[in-house]
C-alpha positions in Angstrom: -129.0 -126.6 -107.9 -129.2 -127.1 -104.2 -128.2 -123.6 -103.4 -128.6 -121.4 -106.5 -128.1 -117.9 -107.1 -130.5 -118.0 -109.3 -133.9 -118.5 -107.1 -132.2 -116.1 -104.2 -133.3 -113.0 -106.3 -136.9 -114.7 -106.3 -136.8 -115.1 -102.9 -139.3 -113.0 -101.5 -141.9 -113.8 -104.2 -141.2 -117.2 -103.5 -142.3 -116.6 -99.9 -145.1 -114.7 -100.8 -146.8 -117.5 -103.3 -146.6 -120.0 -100.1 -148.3 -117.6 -97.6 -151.0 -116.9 -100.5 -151.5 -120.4 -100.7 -151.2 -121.8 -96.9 -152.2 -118.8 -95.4 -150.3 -118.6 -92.5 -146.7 -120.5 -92.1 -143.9 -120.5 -89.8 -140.0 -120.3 -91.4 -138.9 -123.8 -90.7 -142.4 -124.2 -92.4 -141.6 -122.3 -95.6 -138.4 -124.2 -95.5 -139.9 -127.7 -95.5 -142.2 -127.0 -98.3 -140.2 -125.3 -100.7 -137.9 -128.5 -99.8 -141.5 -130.9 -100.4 -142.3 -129.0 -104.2 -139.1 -128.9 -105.6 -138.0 -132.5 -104.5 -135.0 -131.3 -102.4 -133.7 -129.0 -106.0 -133.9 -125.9 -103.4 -132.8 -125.5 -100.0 -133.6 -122.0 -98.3 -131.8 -121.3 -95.1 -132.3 -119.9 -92.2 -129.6 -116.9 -93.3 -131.6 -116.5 -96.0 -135.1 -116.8 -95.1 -135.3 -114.8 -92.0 -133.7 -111.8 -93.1 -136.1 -112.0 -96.4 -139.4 -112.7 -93.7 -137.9 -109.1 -91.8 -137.6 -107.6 -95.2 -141.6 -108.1 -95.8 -142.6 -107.3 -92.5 -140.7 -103.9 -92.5 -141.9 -103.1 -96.1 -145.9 -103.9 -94.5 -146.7 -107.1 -96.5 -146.4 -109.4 -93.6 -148.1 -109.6 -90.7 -146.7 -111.8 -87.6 -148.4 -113.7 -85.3 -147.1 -115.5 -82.6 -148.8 -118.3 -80.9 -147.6 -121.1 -78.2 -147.1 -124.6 -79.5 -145.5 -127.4 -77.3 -144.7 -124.9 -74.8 -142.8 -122.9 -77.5 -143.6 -119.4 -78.7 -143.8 -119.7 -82.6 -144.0 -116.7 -85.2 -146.4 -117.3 -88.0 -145.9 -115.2 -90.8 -149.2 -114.3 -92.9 -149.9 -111.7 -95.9 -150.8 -108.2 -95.0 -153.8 -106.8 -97.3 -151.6 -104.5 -99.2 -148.9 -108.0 -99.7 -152.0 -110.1 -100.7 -152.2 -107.2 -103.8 -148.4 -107.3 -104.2 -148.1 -110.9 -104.8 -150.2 -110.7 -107.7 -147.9 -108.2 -108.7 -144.5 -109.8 -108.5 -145.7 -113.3 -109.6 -146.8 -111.6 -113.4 -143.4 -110.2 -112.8 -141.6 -113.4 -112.6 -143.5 -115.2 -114.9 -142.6 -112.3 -117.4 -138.9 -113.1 -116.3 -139.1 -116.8 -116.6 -140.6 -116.3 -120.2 -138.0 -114.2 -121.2 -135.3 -115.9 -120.0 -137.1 -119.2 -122.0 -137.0 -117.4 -125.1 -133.0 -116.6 -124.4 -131.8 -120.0 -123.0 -134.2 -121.6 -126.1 -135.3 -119.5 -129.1 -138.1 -120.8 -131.3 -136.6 -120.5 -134.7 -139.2 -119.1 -136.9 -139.0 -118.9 -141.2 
């Protein structure tokens, strides 16, 4: 499952949950510990992730902050308010997915 379609669509929740738990991350960050907690199962990309970071910044639920490191500029990506409120959101969503999608894949027979 190192690539899956089936966590891209959860992507951006995904995101969120980290920056709700770490508070502020960079990308190769987010990368590294979705990497870390799912043993190496998923493997988000650059192509993927940055566009998804953009995505949340444009819709107001990221904030960016950038900050020198080593002589580098890095962006740090943290929740906005109104994304802190949204998380809560789209996580009941998923879990409501995930459940469903249990009760597909494997039906409790009941008599």
């Amino acid at each position: 499952m190192k690539n899956s379609q089936l966590y891209k669509g959860s992507l951006n929740t995904i995101i969120m949950k980290l920056l709700e738990e770490n508070g502020k991350m960079y990308g190769y960050e987010i990368t590294q510990k979705v990497k870390a907690i799912t043993l190496g199962e998923l493997n988000i990309t650059e192509g993927a992730l940055y566009p998804a970071l953009h995505k949340l910044e444009a819709e107001g639920l990221l904030d960016v902050e950038i900050e020198k490191v080593d002589n580098r500029l890095r962006k740090y990506y943290k929740l906005t308010e109104t994304g802190t409120k949204e998380t809560v959101n789209r996580l009941s969503e998923l879990e409501d997915f995930i459940r469903n999608m249990q009760s597909l894949v494997n039906p409790k027979l009941e008599f």
